[in-house]
N, C-alpha and C positions, 0 to 999 in steps of 0.2 A: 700717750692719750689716756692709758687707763690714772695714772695719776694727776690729771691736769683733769679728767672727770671726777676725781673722788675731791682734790680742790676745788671745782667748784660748787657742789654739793653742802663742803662744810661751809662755804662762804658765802651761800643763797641766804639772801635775809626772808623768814620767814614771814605771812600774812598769820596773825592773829584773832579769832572771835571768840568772843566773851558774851554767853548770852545770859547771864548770871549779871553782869555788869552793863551789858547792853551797849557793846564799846569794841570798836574795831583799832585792832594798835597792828600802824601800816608804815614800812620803812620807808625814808629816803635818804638821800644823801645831799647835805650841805653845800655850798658853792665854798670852793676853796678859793684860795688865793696865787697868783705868781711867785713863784719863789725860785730865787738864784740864788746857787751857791757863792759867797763871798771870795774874791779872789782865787775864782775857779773858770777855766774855760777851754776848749780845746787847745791852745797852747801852752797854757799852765800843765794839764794831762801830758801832754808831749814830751816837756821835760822833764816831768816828775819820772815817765816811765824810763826815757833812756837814763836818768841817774840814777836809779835803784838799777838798770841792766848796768848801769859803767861800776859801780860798786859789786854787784857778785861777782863780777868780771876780775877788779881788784884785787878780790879776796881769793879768786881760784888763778890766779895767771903764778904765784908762785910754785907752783905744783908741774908748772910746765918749765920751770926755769930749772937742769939740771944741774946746772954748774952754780948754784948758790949756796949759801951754806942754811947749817939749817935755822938757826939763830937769824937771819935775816928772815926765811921764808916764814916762820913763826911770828916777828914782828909783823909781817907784811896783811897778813890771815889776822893777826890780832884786830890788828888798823880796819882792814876791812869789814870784818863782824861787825865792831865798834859802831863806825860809821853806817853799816845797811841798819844795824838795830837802833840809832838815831832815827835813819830814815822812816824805816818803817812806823815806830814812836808816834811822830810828829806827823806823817800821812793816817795814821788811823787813826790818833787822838783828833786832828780835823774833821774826817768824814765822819767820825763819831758824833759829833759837835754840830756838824753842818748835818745832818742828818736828820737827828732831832731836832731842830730848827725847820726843815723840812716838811716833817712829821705833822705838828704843829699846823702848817699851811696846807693840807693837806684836806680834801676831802672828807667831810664824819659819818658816820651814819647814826641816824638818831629815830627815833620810832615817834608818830603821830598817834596820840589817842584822840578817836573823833566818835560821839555818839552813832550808832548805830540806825536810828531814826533819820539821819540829816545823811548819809550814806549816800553816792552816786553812783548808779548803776548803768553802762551804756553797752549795746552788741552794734559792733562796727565791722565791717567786711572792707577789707583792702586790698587793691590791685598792686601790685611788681610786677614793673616792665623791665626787661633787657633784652639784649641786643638782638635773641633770637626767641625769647619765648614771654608769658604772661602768666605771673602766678596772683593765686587770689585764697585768699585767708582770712578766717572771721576768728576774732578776739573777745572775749566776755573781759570788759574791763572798770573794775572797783576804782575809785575817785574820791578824796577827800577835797572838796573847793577851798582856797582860799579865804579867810575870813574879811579882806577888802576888795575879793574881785571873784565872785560865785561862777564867771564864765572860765577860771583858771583854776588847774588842779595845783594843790599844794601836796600831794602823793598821791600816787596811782600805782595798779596791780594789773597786769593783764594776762589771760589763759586762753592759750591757743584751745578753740573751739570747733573747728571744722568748717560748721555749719551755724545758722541761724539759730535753728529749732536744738541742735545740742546746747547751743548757749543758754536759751531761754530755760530749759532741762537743768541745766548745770545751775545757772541763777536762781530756779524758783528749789532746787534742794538745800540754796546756802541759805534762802529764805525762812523754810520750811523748818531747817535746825533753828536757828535764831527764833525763832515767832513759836515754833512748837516742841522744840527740845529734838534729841537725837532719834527718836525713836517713831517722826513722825518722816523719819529720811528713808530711801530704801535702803536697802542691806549694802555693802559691797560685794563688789564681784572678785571669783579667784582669778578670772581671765585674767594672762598673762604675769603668775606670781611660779615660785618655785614648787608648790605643791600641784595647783592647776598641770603644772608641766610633766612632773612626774606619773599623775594621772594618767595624764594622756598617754605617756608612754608604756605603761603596763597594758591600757586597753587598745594600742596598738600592739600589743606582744601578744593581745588575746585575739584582735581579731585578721591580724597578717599571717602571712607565711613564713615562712624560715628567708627565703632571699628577698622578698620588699621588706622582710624589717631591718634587715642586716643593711641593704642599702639606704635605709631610715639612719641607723644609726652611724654610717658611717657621715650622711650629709649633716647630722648635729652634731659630729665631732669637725667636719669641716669648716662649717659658716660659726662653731663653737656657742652652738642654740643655751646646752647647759652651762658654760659657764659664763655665758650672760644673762641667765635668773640668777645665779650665785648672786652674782658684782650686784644687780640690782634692787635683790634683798638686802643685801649688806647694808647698801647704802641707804634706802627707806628706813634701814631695821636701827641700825648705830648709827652713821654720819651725820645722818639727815636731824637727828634730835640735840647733839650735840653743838646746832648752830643756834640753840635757844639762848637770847641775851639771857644776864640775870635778873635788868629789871622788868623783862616778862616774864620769869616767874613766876616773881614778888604779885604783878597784875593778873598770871593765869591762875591765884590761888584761889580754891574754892571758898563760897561764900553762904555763913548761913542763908538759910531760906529766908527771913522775912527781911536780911536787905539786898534781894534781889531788888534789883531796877525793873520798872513798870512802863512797858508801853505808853503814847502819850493817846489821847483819847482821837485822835486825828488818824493815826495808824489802827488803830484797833478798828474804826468803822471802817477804813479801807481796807483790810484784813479780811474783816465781817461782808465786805460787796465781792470780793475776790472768793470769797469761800463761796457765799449763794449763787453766783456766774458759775464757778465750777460744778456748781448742785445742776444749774438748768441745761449743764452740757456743753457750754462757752468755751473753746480755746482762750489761751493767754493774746493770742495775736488778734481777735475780735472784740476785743472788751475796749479796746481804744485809748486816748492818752488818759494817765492819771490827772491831770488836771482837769479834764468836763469832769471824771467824777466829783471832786475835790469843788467844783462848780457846781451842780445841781446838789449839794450835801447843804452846800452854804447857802443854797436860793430855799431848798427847804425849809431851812433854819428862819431864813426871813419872813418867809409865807406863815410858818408856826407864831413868829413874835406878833406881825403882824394882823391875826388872826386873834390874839391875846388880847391885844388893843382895841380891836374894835370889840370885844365881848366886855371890854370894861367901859 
């Protein structure tokens, strides 16, 4: 388990934001194709296995023969290497071959760069039913649309969220970086890191006795509390950076200041109505859909023209 976790970790494709670029690079993976091996099938398998078993077979039945000579048993061992090293040959030169051919059909993963402005943001709550119980779970989940069919994603991201109100939390911090840099985000937390842990446990040595710490310690040697901050550091601290392609790199490199990318003037005024709702004390879940704002912005704009015209 503990190495089928640290694989999946190095094989998680990362979500990327670029608020320098203004460009969210979001993985997917390709549709691959059918692919059979040529001239391969469970009966081909069958014989292949029992002739490599009747050939080592060959090659060691001398050795049980005592009345041979040895000049026979030596030819017999010769004969048989010969022929398993044939076999062997020609079954791994195939699967070699048949393999990468496979390869090839094979599923890719390839990263989406999509303007950050045009970005799809949705909090969905789903129910799981089985046969005895009902689970329910809300997702904050990231969306690049298709460019011939806007009601379908062409990538998406999704984080287990709890709750509604942690998703909107969670959203409007990823927001928050984007639109005002890192430092407009809160801090993070050490809950649940290896130092947090260690804390805890000296100010549990300061404020227990001698037998509830001892029985402290002996249930985090049980359930193994420390050495699962170790594994979990590790893999935040190395694994987890080492699944960075190369060509996000190349796109995470920093960029002078003045070719930063510029908000488009559409988001900047919804930005600016989000900011003063925040001012008058607005929750995110009372301000209502972005599109009436996006609608009384544009009826303004009209009254403004229209109000031009008639003064001329």
């Amino acid at each position: 388990m503990h190495f089928l976790g640290n694989k999946a970790v190095k094989e998680t494709p990362p979500v990327r934001l670029n608020r320098q670029r203004r460009e969210v690079a979001m993985p997917r993976w390709t549709e691959g194709k059918d692919f059979k091996l040529p001239l391969w099938n469970d009966t081909v398998a069958g014989f292949t296995y029992i002739g490599v078993l009747f050939t080592i077979g060959w090659a060691l039945t001398p050795f049980m023969n005592e009345y041979s000579s040895t000049e026979y048993r030596n030819s017999l061992v010769l004969e048989g290497l010969v022929l398993l090293g044939i076999e062997l040959l020609v079954i791994g030169t195939y699967l070699f071959i048949a393999l990468r051919l496979k390869k090839k059909h094979d599923p890719k993963l390839v990263y989406e760069i999509h303007p950050w402005d045009k970005l799809v943001a949705y909090i969905e709550t789903k129910q799981s039913i089985g046969p005895s119980l009902m689970a329910t779970h809300t997702v904050l989940t990231l969306a690049i649309p298709k460019p011939d069919d806007p009601e379908s994603a062409l990538a998406t991201a999704s984080i287990n969220v709890g709750h509604e109100t942690s998703g909107l939390a969670q959203w409007e911090c990823i927001r928050q970086f984007m639109e005002e840099g890192p430092e407009a985000c809160p801090d993070p937390k050490n809950d649940e890191t290896l130092a947090h842990y260690k804390a805890k446990c000296r100010q549990a040595r300061k404020e227990m006795s001698l037998l509830p710490w001892l029985g402290k310690k002996v249930g985090d040697w049980f359930f193994q509390r420390y050495l699962a901050h170790i594994i979990t550091e590790r893999r935040i601290k190395t694994l987890a950076l080492k699944s960075l392609p190369e060509e996000l790199k190349a796109w995470s490199a920093p960029l002078p200041r003045e070719q930063w990318a510029k908000p488009s003037e559409a988001l900047q005024s919804l930005n600016q109505q989000l900011a003063r709702a925040y001012k008058r004390g607005l929750k995110f879940t009372q301000m209502g859909p972005v599109s009436e704002w996006q609608a009384g912005r544009e009826e303004r704009q009209r009254q403004k023209r229209g109000r031009g015209r008639f003064r001329a």
